[in-house]
C-alpha positions as CSV (number, residue, x, y, z in Angstrom):
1,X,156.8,106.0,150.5
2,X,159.4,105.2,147.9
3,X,159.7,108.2,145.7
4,X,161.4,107.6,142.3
5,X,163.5,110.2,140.7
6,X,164.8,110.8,137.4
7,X,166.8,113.9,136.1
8,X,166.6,114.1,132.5
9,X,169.8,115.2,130.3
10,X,170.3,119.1,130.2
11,X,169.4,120.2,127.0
12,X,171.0,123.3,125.8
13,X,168.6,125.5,123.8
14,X,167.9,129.6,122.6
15,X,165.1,131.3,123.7
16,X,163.0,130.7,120.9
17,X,163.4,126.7,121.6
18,X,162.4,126.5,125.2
19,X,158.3,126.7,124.3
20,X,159.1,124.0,121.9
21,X,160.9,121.7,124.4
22,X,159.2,121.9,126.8
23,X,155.6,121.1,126.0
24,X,157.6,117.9,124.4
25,X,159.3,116.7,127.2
26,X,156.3,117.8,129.7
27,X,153.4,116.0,127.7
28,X,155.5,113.2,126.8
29,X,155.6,112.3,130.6
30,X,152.3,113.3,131.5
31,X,151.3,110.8,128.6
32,X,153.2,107.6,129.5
33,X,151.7,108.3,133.6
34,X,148.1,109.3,132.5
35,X,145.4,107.8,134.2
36,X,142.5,106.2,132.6
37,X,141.3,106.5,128.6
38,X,143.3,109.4,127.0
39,X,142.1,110.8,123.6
40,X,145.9,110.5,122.2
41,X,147.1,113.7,119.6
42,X,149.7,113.8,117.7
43,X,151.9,116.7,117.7
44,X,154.8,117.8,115.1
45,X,157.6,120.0,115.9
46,X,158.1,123.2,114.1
47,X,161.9,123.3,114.8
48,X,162.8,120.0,114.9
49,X,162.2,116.1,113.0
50,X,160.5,115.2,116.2
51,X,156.8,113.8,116.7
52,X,155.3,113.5,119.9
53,X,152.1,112.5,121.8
54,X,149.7,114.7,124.0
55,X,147.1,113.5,126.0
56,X,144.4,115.5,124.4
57,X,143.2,117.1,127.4
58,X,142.4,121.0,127.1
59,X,142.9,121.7,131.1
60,X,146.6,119.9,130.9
61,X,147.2,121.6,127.7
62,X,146.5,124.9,129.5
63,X,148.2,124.4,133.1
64,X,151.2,123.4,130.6
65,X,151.5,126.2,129.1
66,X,151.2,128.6,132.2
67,X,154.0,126.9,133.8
68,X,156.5,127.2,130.7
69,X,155.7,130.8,130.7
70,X,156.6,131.1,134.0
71,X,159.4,129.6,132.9
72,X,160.5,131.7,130.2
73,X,159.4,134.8,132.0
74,X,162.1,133.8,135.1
75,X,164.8,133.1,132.2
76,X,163.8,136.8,131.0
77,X,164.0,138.2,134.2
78,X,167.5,135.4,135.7
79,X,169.7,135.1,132.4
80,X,172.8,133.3,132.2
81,X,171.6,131.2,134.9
82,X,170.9,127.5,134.5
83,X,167.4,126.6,134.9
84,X,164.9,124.0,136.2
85,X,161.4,122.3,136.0
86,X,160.7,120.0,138.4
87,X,157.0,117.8,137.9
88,X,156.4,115.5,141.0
89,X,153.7,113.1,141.2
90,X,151.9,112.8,144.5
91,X,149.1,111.3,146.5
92,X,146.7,112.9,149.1
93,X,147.2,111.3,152.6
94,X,144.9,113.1,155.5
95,X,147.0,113.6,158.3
96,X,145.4,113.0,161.9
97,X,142.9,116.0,162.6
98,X,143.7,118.8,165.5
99,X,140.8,120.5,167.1
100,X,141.2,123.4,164.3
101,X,142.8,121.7,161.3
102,X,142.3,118.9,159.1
103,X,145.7,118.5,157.6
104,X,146.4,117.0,154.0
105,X,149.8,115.5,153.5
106,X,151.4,115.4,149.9
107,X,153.6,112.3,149.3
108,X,155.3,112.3,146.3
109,X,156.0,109.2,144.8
110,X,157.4,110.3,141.9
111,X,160.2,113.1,140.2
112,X,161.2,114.5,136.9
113,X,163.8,117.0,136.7
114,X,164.0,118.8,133.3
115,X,167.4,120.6,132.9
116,X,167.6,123.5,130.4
117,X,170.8,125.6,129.9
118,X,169.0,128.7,128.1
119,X,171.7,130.3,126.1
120,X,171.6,134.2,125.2
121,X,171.2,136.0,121.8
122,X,170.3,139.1,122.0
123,X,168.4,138.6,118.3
124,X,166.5,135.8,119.0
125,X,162.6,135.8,119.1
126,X,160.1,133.4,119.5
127,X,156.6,134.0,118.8
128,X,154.2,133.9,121.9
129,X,150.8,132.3,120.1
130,X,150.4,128.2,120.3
131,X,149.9,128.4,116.3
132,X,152.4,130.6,115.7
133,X,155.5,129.7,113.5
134,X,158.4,129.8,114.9
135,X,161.3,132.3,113.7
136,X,165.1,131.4,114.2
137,X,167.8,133.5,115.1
138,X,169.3,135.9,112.5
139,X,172.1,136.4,114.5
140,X,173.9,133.5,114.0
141,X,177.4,133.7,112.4
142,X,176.4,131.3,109.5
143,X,173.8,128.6,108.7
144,X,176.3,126.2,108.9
145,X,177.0,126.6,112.6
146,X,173.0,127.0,112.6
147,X,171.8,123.6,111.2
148,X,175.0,122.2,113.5
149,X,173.6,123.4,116.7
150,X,170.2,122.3,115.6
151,X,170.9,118.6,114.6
152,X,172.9,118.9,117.8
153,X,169.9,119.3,120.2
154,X,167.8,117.0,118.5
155,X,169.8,114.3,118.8
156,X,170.1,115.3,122.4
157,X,166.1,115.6,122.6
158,X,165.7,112.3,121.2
159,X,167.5,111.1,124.0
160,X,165.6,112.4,126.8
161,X,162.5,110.8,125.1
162,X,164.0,107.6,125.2
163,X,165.1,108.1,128.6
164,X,161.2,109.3,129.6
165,X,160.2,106.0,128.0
166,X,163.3,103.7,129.2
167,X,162.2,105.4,133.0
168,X,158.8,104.4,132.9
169,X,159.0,100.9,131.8
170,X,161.3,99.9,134.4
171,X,159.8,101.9,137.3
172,X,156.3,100.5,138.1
173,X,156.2,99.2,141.6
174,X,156.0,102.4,143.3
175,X,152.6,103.9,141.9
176,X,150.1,104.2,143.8
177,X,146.6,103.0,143.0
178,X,144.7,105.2,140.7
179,X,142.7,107.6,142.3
180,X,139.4,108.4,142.2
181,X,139.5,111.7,140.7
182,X,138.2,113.0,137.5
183,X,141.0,113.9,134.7
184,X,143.9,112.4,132.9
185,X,146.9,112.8,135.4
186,X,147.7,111.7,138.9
187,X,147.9,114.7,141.4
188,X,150.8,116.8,139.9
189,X,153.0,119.9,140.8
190,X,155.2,121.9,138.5
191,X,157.9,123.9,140.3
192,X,160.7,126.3,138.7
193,X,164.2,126.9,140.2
194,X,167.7,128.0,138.9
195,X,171.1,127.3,140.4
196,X,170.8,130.8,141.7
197,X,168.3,129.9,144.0
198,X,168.8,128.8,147.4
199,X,165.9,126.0,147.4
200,X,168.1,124.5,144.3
201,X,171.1,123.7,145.9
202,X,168.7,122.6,148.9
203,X,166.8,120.1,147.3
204,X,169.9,118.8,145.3
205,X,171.3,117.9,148.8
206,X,168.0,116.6,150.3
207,X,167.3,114.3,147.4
208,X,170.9,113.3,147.7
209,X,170.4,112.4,151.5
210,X,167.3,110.7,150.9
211,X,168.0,108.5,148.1
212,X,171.9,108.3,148.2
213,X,171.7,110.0,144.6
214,X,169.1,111.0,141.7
215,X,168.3,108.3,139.6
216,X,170.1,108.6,136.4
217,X,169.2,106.5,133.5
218,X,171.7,107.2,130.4
């Protein structure tokens, strides 16, 4: 099976930005590949000029947000290190039964790589509820050079939305028939790596063999 690939742009962000980003850049793809009728919501940013569109499905919402704090708590735990969400699309395939297993094979068919450079101030805090407004770091040198870096990664967020949305318009012959499953989203996994880990530099290489290089859309 032909498995398409995309890795978005790195995004460099602060702590306090990564819950934001995330759930943006995760339900924005989850949106344009949901399955069936969706109950659309509209979602603002707190940090940034930026709408954009959730699938309005409380058990998405939910697996969403246990990933991404996963994700912050590896930042926590790996700083300085540059970090990775992976969300591959797959279908079931049963595999020829043995006498003691009936094996289920995963073929994705589809990759997003979201790249986040997580940069370190101490000061910084962002607020762990969903409602909760988020506070800015106090520790920059000037508001100036705040506002800058701000503007700065919106711009660059804005672009890997229209990348998201440039990706899925031109890459439709390799999904698979819908399933018949109940929910909103194809099969899915959400994995988490850093260039620290082994299985990054791995699957960079394998992906690289397989497909003679990661799709990049600019």
């Amino acid at each position: 099976m032909n498995c398409e690939v995309c890795q978005l742009k790195e995004l460099e962000v602060e702590h306090f930005e990564v819950r934001e980003v995330l759930r943006c850049v995760l339900h924005t793809i989850f949106f344009h590949r949901a399955l069936g009728l969706v109950r659309p919501k509209d979602v603002d940013l707190e940090l940034f000029d930026i709408t954009y569109v959730q699938c309005g499905d409380v058990d998405l919402e939910k697996k969403i947000d246990e990933k991404i704090e996963q994700f912050i708590d590896r930042v926590e735990k790996h700083p300085n290190k540059k970090n990775q969400i992976c969300l591959s699309f797959y279908e079931v395939k049963n595999k020829q039964a043995t006498w003691f297993t009936n094996k289920v094979e995963r073929l994705h068919w589809e990759q997003w790589y979201i790249n986040l450079n997580v940069v370190q101030h101490p000061k910084a805090h962002f607020g762990k509820s969903h409602h909760s407004k988020v506070v800015v770091d106090p520790g920059e040198s000037s508001s100036e050079e705040r506002n800058a870096r701000r503007v700065a990664l919106e711009s660059s967020l804005r672009e890997v939305l229209f990348q998201i949305i440039k990706f899925v318009n031109e890459k439709k012959d390799h999904i698979p028939s819908i399933p018949n499953i109940e929910g909103v989203s194809f099969p899915y996994e959400i994995t988490i790596s850093s260039s620290s880990d082994s299985a990054f530099g791995m699957d960079m290489l394998k992906r690289m063999l397989q497909t003679g290089h990661p799709t990049m859309l600019s």
